[in-house]
C-alpha positions in Angstrom: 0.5 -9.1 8.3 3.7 -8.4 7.0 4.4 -5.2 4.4 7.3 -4.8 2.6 8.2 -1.2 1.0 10.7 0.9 -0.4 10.2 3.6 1.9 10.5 5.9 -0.2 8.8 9.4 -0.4 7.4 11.0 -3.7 4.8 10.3 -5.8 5.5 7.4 -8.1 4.2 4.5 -7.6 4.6 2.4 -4.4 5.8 5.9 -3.0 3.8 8.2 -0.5 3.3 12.0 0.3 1.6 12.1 3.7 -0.6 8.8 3.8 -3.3 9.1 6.2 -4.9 6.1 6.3 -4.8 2.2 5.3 -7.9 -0.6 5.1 -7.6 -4.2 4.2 -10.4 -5.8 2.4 -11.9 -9.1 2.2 -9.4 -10.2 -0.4 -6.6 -9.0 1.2 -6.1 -6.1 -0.8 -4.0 -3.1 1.3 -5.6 0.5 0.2 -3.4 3.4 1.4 -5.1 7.0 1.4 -1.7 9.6 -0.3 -3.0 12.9 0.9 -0.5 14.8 -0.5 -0.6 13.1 -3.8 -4.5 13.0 -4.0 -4.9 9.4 -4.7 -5.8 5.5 -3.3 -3.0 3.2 -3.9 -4.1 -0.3 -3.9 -1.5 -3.4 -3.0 -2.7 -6.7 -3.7 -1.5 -9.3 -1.4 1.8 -11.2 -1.7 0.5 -14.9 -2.1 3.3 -17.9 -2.1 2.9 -21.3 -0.6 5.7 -23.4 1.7 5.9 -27.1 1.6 
């Protein structure tokens, strides 16, 4: 799995305060756990095709 991310701290979105924890379901869908910011962020996957 590859992740790509601004790395940047705050709470906007795409940014963290403190995550704590990450799951991937079925789908591919990434769901990070922002303690700090007191919320689920939820990535759906990256999907592109090569020839």
């Amino acid at each position: 799995m590859i992740y790509l991310s601004k790395g940047s701290q705050g709470s906007a979105p795409e940014e963290f305060k403190r995550p704590t924890d990450i799951n991937v379901d079925a789908k591919g869908n990434i769901y990070v756990v922002d303690f700090c910011n007191n919320r689920i962020q939820k990535f759906a996957p990256l999907i592109s095709q090569t020839k």
